[in-house]
PDB file of N, CA, C, O and CB in Angstrom:
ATOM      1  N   UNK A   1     -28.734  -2.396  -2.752  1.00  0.00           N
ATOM      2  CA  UNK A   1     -29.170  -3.076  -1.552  1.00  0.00           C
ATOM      3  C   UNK A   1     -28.167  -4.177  -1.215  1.00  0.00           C
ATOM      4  O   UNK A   1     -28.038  -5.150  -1.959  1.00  0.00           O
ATOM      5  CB  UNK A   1     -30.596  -3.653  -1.729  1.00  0.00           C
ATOM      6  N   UNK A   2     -27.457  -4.027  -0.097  1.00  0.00           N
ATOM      7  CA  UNK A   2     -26.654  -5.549   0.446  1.00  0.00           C
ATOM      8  C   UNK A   2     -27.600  -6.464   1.089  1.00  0.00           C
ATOM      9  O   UNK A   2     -28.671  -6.101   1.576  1.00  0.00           O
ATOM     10  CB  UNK A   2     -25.406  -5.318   1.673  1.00  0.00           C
ATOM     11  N   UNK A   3     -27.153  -7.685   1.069  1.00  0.00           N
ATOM     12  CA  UNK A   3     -27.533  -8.859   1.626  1.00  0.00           C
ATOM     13  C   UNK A   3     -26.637  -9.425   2.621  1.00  0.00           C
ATOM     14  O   UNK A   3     -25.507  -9.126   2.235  1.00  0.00           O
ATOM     15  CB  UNK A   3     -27.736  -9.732   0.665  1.00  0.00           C
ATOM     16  N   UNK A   4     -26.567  -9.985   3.534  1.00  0.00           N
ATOM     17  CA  UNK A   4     -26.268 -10.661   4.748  1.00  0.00           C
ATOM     18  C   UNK A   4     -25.247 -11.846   4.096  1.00  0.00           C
ATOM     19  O   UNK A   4     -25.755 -12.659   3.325  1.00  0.00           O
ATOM     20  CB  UNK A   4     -27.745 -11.241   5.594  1.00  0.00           C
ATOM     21  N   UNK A   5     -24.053 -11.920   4.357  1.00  0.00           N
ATOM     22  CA  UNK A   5     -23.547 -12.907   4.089  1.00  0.00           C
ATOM     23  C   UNK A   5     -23.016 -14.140   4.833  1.00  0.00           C
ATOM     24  O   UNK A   5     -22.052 -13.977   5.581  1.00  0.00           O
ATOM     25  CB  UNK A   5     -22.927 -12.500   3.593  1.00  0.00           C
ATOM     26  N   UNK A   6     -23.475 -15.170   4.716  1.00  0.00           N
ATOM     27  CA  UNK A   6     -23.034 -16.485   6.055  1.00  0.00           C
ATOM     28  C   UNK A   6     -21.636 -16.850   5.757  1.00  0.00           C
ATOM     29  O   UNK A   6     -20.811 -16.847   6.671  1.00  0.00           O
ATOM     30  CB  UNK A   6     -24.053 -18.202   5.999  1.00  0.00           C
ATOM     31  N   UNK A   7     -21.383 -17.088   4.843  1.00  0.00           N
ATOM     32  CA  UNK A   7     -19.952 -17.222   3.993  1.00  0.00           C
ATOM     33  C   UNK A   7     -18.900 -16.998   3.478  1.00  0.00           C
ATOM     34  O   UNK A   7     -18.347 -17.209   4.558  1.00  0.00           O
ATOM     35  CB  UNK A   7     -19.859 -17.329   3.520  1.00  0.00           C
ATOM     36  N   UNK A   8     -17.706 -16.657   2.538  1.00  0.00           N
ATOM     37  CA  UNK A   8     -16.967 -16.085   1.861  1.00  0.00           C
ATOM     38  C   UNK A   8     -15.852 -16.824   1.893  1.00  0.00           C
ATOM     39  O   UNK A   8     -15.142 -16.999   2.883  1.00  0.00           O
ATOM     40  CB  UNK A   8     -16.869 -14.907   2.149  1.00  0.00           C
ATOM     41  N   UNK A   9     -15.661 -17.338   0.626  1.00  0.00           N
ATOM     42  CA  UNK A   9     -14.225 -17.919   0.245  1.00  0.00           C
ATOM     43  C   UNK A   9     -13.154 -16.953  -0.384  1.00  0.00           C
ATOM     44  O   UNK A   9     -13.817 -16.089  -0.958  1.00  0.00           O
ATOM     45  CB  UNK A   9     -14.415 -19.059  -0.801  1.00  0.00           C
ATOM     46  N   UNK A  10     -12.341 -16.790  -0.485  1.00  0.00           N
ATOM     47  CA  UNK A  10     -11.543 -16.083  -1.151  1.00  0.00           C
ATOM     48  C   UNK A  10      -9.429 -16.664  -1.531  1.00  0.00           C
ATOM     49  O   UNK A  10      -8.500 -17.076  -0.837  1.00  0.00           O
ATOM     50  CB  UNK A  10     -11.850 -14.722  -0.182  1.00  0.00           C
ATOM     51  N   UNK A  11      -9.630 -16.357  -2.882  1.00  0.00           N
ATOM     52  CA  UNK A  11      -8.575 -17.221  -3.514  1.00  0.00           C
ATOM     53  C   UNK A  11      -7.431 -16.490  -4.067  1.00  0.00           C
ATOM     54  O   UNK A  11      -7.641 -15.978  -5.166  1.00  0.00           O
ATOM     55  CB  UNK A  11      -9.142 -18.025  -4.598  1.00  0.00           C
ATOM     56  N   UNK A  12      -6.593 -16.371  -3.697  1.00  0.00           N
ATOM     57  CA  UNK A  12      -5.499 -15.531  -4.113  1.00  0.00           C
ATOM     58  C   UNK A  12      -4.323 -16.037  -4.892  1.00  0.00           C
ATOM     59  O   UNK A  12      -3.578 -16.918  -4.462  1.00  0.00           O
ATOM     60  CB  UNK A  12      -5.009 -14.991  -3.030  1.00  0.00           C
ATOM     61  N   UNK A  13      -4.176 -15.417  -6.115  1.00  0.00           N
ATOM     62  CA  UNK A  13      -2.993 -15.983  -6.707  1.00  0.00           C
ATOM     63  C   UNK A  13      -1.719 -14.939  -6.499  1.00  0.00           C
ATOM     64  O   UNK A  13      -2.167 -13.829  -6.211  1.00  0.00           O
ATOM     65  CB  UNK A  13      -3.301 -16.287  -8.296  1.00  0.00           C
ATOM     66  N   UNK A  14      -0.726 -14.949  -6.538  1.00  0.00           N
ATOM     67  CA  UNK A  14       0.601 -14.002  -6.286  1.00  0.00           C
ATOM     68  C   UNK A  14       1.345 -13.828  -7.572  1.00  0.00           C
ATOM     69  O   UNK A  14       1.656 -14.866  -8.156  1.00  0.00           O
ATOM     70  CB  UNK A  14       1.687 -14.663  -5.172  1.00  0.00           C
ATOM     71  N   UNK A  15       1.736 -12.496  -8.196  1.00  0.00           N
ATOM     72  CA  UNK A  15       2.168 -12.558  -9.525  1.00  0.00           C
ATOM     73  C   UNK A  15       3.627 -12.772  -9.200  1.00  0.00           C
ATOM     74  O   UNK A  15       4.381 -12.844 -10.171  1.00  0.00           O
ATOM     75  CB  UNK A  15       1.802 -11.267 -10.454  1.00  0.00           C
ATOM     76  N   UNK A  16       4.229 -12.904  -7.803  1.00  0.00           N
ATOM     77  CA  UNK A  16       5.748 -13.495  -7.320  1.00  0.00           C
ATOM     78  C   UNK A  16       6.170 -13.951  -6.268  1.00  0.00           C
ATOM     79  O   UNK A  16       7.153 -13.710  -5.567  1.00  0.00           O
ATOM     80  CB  UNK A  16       6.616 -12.771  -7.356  1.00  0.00           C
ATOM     81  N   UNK A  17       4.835 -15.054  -6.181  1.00  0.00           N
ATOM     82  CA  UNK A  17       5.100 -15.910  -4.657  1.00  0.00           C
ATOM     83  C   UNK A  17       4.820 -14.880  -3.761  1.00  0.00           C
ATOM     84  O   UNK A  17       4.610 -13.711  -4.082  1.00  0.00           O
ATOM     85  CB  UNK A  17       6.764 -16.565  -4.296  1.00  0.00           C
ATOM     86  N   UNK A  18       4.820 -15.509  -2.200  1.00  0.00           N
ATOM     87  CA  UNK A  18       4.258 -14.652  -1.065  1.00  0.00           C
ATOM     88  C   UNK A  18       4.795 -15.424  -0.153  1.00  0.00           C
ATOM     89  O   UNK A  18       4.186 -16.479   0.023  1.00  0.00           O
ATOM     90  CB  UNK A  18       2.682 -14.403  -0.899  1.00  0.00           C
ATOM     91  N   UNK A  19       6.000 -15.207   0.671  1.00  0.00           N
ATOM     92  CA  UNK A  19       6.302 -14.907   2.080  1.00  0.00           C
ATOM     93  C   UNK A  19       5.641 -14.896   3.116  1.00  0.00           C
ATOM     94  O   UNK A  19       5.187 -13.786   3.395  1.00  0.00           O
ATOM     95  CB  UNK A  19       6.659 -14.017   2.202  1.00  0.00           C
ATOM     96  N   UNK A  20       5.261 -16.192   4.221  1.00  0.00           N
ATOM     97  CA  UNK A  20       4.388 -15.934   5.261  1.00  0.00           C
ATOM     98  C   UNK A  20       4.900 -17.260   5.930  1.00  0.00           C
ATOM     99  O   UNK A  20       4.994 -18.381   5.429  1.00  0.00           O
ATOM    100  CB  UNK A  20       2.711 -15.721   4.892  1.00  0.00           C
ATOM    101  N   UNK A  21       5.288 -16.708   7.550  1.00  0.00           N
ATOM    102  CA  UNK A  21       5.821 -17.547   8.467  1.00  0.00           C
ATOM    103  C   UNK A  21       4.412 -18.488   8.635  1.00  0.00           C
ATOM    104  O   UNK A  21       3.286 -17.993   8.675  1.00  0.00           O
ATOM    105  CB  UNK A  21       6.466 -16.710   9.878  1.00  0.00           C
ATOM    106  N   UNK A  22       4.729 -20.088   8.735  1.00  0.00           N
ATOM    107  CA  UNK A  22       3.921 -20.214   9.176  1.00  0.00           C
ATOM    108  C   UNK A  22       3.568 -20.139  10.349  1.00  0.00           C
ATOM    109  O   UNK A  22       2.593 -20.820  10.667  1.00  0.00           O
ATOM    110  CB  UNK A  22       3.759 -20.788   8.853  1.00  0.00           C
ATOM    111  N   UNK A  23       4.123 -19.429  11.222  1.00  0.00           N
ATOM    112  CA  UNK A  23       4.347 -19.206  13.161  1.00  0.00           C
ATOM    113  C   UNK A  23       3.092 -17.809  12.901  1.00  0.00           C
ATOM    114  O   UNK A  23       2.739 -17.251  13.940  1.00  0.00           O
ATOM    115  CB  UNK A  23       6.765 -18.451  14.057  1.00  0.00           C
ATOM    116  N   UNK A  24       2.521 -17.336  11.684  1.00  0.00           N
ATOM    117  CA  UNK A  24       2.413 -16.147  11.655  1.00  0.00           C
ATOM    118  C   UNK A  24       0.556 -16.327  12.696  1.00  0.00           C
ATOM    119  O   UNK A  24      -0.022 -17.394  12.901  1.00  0.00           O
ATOM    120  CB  UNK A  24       2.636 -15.471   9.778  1.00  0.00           C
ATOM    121  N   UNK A  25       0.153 -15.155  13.065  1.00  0.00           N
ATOM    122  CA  UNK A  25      -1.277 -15.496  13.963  1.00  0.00           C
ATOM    123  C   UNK A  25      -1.989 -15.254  12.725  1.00  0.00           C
ATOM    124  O   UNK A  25      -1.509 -14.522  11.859  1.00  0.00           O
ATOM    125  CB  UNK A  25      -1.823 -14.417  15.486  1.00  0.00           C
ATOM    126  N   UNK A  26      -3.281 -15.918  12.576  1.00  0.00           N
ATOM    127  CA  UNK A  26      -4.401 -16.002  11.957  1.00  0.00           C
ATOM    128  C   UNK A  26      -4.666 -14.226  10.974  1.00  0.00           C
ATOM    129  O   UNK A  26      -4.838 -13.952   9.786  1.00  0.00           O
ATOM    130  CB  UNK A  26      -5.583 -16.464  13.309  1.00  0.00           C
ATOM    131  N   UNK A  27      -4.548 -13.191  12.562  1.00  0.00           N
ATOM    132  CA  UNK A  27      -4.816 -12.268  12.170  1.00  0.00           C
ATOM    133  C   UNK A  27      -3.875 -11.070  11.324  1.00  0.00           C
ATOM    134  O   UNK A  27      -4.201 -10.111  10.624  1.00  0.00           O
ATOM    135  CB  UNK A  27      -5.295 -12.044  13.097  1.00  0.00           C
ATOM    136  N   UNK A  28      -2.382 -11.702  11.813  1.00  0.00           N
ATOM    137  CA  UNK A  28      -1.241 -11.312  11.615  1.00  0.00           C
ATOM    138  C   UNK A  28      -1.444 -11.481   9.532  1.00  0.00           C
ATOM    139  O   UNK A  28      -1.367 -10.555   8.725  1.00  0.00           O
ATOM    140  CB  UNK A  28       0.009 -12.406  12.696  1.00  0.00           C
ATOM    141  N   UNK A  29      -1.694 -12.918   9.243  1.00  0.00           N
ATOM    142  CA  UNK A  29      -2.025 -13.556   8.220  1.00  0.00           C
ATOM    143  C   UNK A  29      -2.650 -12.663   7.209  1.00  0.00           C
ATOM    144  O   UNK A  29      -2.120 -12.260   6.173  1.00  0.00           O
ATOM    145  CB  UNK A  29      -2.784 -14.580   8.590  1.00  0.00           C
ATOM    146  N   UNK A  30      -4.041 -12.364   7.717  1.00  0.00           N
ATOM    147  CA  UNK A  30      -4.691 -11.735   6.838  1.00  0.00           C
ATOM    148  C   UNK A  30      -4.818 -10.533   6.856  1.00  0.00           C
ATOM    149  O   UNK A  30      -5.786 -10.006   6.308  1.00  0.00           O
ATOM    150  CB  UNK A  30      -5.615 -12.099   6.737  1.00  0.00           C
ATOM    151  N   UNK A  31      -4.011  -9.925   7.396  1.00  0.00           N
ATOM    152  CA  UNK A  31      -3.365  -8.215   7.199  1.00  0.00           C
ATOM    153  C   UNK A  31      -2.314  -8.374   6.410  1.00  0.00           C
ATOM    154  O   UNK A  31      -2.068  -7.298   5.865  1.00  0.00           O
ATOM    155  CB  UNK A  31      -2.763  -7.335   8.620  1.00  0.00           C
ATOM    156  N   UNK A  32      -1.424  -9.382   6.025  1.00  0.00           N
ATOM    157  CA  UNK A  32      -0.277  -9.352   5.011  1.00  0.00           C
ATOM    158  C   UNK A  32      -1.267  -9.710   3.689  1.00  0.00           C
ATOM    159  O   UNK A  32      -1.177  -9.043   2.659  1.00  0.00           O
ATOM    160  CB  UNK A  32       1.145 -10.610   5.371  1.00  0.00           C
ATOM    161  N   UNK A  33      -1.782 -10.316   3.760  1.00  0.00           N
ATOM    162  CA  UNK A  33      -2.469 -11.046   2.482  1.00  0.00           C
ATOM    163  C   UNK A  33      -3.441  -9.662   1.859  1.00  0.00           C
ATOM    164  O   UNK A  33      -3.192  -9.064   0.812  1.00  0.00           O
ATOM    165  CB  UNK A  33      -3.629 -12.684   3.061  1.00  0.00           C
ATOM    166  N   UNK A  34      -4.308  -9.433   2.579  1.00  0.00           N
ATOM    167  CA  UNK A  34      -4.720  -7.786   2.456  1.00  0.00           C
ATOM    168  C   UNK A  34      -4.198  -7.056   1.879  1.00  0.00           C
ATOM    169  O   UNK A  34      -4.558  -6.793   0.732  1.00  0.00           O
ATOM    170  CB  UNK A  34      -4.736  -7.068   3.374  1.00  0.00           C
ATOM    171  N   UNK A  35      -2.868  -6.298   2.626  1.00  0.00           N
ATOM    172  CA  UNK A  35      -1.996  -5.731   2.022  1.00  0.00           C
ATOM    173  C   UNK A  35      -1.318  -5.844   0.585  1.00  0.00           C
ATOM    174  O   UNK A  35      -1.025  -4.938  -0.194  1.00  0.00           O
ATOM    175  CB  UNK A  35      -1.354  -5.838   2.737  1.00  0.00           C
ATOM    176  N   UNK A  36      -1.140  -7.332   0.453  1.00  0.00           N
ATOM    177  CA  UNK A  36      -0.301  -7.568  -1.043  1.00  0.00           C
ATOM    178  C   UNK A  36      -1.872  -7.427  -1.794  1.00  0.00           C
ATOM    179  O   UNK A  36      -1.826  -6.817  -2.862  1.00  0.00           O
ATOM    180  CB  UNK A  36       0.800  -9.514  -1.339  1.00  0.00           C
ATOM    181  N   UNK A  37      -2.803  -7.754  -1.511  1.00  0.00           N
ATOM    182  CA  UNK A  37      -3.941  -7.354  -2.692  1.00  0.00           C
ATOM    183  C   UNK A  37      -3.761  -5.988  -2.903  1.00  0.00           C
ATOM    184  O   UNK A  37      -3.027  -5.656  -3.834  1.00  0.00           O
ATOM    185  CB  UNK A  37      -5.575  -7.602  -2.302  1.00  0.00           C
ATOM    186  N   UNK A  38      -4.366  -5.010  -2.118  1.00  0.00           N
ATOM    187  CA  UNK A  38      -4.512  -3.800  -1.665  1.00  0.00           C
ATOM    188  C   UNK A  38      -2.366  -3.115  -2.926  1.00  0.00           C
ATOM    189  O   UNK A  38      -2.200  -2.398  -3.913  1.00  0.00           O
ATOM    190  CB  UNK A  38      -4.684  -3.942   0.845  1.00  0.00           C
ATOM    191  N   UNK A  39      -1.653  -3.689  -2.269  1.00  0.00           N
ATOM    192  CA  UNK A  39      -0.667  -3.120  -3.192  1.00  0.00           C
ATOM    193  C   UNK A  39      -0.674  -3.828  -4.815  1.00  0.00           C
ATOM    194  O   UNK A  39       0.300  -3.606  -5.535  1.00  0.00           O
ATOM    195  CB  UNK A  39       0.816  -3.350  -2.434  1.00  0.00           C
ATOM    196  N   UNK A  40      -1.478  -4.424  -5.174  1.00  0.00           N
ATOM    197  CA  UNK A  40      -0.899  -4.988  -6.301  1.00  0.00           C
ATOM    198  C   UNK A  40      -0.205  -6.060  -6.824  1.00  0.00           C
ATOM    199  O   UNK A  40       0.182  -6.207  -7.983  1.00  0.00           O
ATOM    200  CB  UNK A  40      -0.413  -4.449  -6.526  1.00  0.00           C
ATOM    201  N   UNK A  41      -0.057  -6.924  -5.715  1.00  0.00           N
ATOM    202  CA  UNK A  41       1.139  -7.855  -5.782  1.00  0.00           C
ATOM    203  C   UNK A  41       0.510  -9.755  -6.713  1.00  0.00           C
ATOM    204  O   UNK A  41       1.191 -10.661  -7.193  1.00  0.00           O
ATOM    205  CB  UNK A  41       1.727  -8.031  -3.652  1.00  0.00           C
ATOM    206  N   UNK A  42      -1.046  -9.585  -6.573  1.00  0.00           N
ATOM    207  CA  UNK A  42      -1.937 -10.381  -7.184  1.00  0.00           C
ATOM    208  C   UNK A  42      -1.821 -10.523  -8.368  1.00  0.00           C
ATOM    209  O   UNK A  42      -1.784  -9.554  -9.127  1.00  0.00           O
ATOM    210  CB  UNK A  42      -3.004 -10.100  -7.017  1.00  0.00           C
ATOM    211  N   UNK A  43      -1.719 -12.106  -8.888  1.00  0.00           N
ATOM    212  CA  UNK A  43      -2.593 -11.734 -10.418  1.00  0.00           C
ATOM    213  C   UNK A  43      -3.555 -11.948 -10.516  1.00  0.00           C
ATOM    214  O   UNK A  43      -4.015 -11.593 -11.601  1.00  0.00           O
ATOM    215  CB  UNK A  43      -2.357 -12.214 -11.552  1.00  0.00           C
ATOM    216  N   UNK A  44      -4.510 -12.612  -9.588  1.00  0.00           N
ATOM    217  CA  UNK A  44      -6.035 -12.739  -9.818  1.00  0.00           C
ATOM    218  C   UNK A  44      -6.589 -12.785  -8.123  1.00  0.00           C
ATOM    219  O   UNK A  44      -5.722 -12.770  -7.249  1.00  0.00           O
ATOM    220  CB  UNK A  44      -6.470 -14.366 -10.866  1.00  0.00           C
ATOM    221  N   UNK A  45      -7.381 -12.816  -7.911  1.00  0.00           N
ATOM    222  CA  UNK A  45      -8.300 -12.481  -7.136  1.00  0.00           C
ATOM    223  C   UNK A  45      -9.495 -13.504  -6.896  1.00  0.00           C
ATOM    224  O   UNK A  45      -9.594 -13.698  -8.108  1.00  0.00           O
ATOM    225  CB  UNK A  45      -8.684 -11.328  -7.607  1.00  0.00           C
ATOM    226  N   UNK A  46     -10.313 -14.180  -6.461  1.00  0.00           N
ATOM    227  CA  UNK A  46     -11.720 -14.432  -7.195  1.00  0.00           C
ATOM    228  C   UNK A  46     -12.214 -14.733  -5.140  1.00  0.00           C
ATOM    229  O   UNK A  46     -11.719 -15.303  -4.168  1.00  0.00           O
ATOM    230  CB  UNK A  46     -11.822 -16.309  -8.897  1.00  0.00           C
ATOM    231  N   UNK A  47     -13.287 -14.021  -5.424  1.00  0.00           N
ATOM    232  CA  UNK A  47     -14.526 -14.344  -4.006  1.00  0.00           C
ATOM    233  C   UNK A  47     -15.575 -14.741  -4.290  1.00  0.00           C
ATOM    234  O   UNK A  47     -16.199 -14.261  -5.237  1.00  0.00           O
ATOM    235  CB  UNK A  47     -15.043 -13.240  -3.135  1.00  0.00           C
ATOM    236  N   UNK A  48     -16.128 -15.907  -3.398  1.00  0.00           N
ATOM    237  CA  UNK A  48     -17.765 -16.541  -3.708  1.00  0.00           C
ATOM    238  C   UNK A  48     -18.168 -16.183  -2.479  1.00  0.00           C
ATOM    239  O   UNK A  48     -17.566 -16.527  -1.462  1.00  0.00           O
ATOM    240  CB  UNK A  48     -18.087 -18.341  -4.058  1.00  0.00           C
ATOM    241  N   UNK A  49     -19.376 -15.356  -2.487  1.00  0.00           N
ATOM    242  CA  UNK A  49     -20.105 -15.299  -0.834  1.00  0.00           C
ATOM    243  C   UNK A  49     -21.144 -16.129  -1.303  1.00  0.00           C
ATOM    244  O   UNK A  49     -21.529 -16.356  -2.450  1.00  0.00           O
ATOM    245  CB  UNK A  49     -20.742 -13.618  -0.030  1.00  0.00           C
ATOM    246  N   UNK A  50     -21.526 -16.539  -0.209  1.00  0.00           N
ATOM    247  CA  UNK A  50     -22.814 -17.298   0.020  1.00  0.00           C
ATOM    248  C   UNK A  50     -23.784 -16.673   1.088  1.00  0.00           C
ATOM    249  O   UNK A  50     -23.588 -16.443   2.281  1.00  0.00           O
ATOM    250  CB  UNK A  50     -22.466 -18.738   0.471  1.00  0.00           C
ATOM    251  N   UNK A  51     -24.721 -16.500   0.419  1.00  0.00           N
ATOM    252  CA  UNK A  51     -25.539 -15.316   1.179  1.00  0.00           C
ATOM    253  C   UNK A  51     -26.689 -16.061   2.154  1.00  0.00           C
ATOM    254  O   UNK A  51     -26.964 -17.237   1.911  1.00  0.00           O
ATOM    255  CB  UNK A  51     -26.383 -14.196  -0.064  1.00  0.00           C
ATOM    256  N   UNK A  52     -27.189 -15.539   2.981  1.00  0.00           N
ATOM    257  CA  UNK A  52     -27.914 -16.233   4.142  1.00  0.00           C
ATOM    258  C   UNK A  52     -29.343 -17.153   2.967  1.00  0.00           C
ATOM    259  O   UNK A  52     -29.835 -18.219   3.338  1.00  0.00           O
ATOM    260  CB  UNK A  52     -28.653 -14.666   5.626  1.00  0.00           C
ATOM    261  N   UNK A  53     -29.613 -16.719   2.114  1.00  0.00           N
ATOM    262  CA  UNK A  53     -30.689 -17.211   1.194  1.00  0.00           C
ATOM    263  C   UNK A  53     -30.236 -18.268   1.009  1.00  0.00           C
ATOM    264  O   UNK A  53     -30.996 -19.217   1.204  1.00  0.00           O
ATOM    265  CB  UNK A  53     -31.031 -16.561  -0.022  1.00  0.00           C
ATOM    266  N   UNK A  54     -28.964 -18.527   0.606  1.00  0.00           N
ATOM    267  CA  UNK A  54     -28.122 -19.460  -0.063  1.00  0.00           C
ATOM    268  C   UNK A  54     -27.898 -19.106  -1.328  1.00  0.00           C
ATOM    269  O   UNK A  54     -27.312 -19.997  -1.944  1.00  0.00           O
ATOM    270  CB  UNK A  54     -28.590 -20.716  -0.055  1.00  0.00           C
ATOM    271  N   UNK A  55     -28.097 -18.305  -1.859  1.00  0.00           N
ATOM    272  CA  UNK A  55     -27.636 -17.851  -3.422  1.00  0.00           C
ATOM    273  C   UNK A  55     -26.342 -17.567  -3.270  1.00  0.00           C
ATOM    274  O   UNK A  55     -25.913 -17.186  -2.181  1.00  0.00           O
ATOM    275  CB  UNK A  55     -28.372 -16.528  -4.126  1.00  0.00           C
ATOM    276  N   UNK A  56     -25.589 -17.712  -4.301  1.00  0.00           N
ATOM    277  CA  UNK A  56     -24.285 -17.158  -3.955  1.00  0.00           C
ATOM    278  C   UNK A  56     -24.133 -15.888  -5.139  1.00  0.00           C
ATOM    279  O   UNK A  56     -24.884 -15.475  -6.022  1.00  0.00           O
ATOM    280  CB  UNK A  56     -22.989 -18.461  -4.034  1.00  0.00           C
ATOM    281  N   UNK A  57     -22.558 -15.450  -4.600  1.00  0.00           N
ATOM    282  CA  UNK A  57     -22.389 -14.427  -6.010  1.00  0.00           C
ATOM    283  C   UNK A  57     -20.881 -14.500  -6.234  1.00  0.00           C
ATOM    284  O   UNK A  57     -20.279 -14.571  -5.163  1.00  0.00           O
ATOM    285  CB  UNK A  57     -22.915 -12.589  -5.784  1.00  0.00           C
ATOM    286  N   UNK A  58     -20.134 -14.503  -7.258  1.00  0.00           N
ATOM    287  CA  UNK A  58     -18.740 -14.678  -7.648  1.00  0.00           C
ATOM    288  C   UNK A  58     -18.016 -13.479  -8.093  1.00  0.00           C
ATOM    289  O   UNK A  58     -18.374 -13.084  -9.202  1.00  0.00           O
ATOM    290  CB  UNK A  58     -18.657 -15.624  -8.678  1.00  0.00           C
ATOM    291  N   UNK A  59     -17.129 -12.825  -7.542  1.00  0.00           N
ATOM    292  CA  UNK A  59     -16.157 -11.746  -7.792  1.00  0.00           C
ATOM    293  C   UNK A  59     -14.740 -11.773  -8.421  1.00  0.00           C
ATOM    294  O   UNK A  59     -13.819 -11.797  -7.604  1.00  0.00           O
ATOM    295  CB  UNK A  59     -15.971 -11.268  -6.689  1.00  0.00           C
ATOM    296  N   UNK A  60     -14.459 -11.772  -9.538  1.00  0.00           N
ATOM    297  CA  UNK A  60     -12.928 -11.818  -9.722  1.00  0.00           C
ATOM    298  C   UNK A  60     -12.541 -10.179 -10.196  1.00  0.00           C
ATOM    299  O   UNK A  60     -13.136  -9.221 -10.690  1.00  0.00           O
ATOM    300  CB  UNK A  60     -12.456 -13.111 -11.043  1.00  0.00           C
ATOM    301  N   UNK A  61     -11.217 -10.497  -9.733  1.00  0.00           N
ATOM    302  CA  UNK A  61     -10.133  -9.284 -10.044  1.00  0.00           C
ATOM    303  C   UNK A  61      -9.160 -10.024 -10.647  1.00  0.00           C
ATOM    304  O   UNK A  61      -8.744 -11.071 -10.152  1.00  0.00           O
ATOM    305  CB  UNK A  61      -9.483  -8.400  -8.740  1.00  0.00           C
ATOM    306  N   UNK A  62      -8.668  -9.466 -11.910  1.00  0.00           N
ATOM    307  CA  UNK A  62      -7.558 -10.403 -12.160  1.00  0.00           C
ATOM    308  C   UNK A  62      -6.617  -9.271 -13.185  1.00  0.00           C
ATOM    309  O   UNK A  62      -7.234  -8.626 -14.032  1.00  0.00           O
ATOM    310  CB  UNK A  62      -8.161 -12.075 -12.994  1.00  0.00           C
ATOM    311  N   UNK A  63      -5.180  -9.100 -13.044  1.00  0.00           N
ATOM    312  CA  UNK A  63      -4.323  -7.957 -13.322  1.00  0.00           C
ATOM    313  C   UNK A  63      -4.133  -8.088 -15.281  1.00  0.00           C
ATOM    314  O   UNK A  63      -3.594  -8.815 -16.116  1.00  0.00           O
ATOM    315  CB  UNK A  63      -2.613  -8.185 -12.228  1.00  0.00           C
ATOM    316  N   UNK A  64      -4.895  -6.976 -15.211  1.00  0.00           N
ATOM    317  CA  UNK A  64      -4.926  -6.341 -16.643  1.00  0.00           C
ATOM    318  C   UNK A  64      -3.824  -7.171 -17.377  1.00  0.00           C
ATOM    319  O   UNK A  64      -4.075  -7.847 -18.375  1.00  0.00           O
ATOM    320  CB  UNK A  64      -4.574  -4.600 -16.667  1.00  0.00           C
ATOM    321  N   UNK A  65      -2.472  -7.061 -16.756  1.00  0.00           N
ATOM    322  CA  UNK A  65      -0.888  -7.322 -17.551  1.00  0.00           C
ATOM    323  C   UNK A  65      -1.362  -8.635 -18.048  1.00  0.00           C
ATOM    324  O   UNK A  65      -1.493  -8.727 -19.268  1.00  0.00           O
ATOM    325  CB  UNK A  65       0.800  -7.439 -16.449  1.00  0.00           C
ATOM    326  N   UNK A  66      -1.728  -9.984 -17.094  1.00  0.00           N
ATOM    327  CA  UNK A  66      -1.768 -11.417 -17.462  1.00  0.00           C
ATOM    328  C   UNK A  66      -2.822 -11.798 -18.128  1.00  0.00           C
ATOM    329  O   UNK A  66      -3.044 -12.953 -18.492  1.00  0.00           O
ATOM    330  CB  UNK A  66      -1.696 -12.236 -16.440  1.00  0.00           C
ATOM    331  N   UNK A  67      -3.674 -10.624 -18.358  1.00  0.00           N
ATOM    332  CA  UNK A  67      -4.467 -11.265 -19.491  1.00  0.00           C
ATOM    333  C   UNK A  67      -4.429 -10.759 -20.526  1.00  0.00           C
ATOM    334  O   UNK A  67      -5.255 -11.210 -21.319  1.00  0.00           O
ATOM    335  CB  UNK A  67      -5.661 -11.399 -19.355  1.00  0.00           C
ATOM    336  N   UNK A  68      -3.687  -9.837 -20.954  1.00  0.00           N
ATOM    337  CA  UNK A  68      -3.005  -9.251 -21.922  1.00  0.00           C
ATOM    338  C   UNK A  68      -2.049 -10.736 -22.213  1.00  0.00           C
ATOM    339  O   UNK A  68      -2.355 -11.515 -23.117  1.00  0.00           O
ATOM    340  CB  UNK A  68      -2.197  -7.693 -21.397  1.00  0.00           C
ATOM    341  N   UNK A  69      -1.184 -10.900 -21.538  1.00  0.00           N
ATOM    342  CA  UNK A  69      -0.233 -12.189 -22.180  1.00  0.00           C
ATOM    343  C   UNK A  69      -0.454 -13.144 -22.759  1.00  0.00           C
ATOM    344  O   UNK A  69       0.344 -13.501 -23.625  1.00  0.00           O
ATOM    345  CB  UNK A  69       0.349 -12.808 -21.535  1.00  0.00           C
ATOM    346  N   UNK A  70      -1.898 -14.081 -22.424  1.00  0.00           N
ATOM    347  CA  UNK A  70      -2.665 -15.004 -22.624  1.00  0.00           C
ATOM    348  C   UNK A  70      -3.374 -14.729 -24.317  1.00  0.00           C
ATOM    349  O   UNK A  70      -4.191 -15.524 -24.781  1.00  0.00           O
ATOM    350  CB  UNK A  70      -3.661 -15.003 -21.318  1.00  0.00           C
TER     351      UNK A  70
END
């Protein structure tokens, strides 16, 4: 069952920096940022939605390799 979400933060780390004009449009923005998730280019990931209840829920992705190193 989904829930309605009012919210969503989302935090991206880069496993080699990330390239982005800042001239770039909002939407321009988060189709590159997308993309480098979507290819791999992340080492971690993490999303908090906050749901219309107000409960929230926390998501991380974070690349197998760097926590192997740790």
């Amino acid at each position: 069952m989904t829930h309605e979400i009012r919210k969503a933060k989302i935090k991206c780390e880069f496993t080699n920096g990330f390239s982005l004009s800042p001239d770039t449009s909002t939407e321009n923005a988060l189709r590159k940022i997308l993309d480098a998730v979507k290819n791999g280019k992340t080492a971690e990931v993490k999303i908090v939605a906050e749901y219309m209840d107000g409960t929230e829920a926390d998501f991380e992705f974070a690349d197998e390799e760097d926590e192997e190193e740790d």
